[in-house]
N, C-alpha and C positions, 0 to 999 in steps of 0.2 A: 504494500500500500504506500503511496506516496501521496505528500498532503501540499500545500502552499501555505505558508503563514504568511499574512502582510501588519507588520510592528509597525506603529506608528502613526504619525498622521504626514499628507504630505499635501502642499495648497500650489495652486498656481492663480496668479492675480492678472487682472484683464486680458483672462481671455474671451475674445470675439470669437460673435455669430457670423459663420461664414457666406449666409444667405440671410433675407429679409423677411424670405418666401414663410417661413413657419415662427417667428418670432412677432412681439407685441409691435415692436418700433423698429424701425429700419435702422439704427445703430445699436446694437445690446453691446455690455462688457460685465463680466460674471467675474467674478475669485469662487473659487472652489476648492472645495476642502476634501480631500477622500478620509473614510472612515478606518479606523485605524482595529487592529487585534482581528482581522477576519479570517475564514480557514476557508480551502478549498480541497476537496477530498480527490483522488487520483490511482494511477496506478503507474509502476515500474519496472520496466523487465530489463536485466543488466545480465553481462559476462566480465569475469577478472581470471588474470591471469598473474602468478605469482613470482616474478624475477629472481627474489632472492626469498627463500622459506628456511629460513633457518629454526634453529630450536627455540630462540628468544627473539627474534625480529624476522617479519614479511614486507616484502616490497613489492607493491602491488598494483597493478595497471587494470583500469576498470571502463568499459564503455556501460552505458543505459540510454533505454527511450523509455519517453516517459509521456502519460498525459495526462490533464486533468481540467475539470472546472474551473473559473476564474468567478467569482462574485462578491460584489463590495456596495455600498451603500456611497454617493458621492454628495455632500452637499452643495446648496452653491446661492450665491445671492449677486441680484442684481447692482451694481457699481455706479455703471454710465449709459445713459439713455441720448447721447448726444445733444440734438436740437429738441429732443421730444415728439419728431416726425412720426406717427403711425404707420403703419400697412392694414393691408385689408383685412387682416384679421382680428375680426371682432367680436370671438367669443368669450372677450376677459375684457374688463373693461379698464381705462386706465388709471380711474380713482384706486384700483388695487393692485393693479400691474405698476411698479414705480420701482425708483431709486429705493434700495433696503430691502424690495422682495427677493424671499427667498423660500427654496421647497428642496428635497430630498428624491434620486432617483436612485431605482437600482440598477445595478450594471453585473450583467451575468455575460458568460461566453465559456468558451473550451479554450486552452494553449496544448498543442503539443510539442515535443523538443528531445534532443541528444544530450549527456552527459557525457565529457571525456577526463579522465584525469589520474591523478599518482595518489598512493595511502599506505604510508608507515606504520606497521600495526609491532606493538609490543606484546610476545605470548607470554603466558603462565598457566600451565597445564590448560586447561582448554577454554580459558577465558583471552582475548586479545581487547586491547585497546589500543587506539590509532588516529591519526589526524592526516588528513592530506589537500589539495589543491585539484580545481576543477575549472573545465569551461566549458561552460552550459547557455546553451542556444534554443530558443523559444520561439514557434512561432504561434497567435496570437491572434482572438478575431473580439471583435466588442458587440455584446449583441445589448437592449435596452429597455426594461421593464420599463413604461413612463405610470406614473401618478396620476390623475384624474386631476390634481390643478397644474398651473400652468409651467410648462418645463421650456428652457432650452431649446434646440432641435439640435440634434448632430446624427450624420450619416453615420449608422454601426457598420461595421466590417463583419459581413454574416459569412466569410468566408478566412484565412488564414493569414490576415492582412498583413500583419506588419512582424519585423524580427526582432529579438532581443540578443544581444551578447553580453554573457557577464561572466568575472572571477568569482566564484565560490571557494570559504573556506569549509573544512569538514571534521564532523569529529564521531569516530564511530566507536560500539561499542558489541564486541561478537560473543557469542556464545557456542562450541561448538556439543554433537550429540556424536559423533561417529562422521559420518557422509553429510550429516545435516548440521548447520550450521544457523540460530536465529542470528539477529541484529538490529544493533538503534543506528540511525545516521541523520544528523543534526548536521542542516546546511547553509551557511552565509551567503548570501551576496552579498559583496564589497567591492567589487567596481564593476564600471559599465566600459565596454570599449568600443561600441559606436553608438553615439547618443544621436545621429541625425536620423538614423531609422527608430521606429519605433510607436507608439499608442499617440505620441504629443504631436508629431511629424507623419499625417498617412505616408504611403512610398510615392502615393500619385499626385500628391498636393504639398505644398509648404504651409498650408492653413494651419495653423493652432483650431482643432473643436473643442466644445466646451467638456464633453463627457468623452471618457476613455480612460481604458485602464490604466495606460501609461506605465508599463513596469519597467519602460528601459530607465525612467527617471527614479526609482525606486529600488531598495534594496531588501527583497522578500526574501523567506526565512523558509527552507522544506525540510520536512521530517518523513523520514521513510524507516516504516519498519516491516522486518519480511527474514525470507529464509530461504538460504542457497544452498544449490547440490555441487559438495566437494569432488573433484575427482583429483586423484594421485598422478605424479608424474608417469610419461610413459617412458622408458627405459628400451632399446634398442639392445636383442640379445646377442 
């Protein structure tokens, strides 16, 4: 099982509506706040391979894919209304639509992605503990519960829209039984190495929208726990 944890809060201030067509006023500008402590449940399926297996330290090369839901709550309040010019939309009127409104959507979607990376594990009879470094690539689509009052409008990506690159640090903790081994693996992200792709930057536009997951601006937290089949070296007779 592999989960997504997002720690934190993270806001992004005026951002614009990129069209007129589904908003109150023909210039909107939002601050947005995403909500913080959210989980997203997943799954994981990986192969490692053991460089160095000695009696007291493993050195261990690991690929996974992986996927899972993305879901968060985003708030966000209205900033600048520029001159106050309308558009034709006039289902909300503008004694209540104004500078100060603000409302709550949720934002659900799927990410799926590759793990690659190194992990130093310390034995002691059949417990290991270990820490290693990873690069994990995400891709990422934004789909958009709206509220019955008045939201925002942004195009979701019902498809696989945008990529993430990031550094993960790790920290694992094994258990073995024989052939079968459980395990905890607590995962960081801690840098981003291309921030122009990504949730804030569609691939086909330079537009900032107001709603999106935005994870390449973020640094979310996954916890995988599960159980792998050991095999022995093969020995050439």
């Amino acid at each position: 099982m592999h989960s997504i944890v997002n720690w934190g809060e993270t806001s992004f201030d005026n951002v614009y509506q990129p069209s007129d067509a589904y908003s109150k006023y023909q210039t909107e500008k939002y601050n947005t706040l995403y909500k913080k402590n959210n989980y997203s449940p997943g799954l994981q399926i990986g192969f490692g391979f053991d460089w160095v297996s000695g009696p007291k330290f493993i050195l261990r090369q690991e690929l996974a894919v992986f996927g899972n839901s993305v879901t968060e709550k985003i708030t966000f309040r209205i900033v600048d209304i520029g001159n106050g010019d309308t558009t034709w939309r006039d289902d909300y009127t503008t004694d209540k639509i104004k500078v100060g409104y603000g409302n709550t959507v949720a934002d659900i979607g799927k990410s799926i992605g590759t793990k690659v990376g190194l992990l130093a594990m310390w034995k002691k009879d059949d417990l290991r503990i270990g820490a290693g470094l990873n690069w994990t690539r995400r891709f990422s689509e934004d789909v958009f519960r709206f509220a019955a009052e008045y939201n925002a409008w942004s195009w979701g990506r019902t498809t696989m829209g945008y990529l993430t690159h990031q550094l993960d640090a790790d920290l694992r903790i094994e258990y073995s039984f024989g052939r079968l081994t459980t395990f905890v693996n607590y995962s960081q992200k801690f840098a981003t190495l291309k921030k122009e792709k990504g949730g804030k930057y569609f691939d086909d536009s330079s537009v900032i929208y107001p709603f999106s997951h935005n994870l390449d601006f973020r640094y979310p937290s996954t916890i995988t726990v599960g159980v792998q089949l050991n095999f022995n070296q093969i020995s050439p007779k």
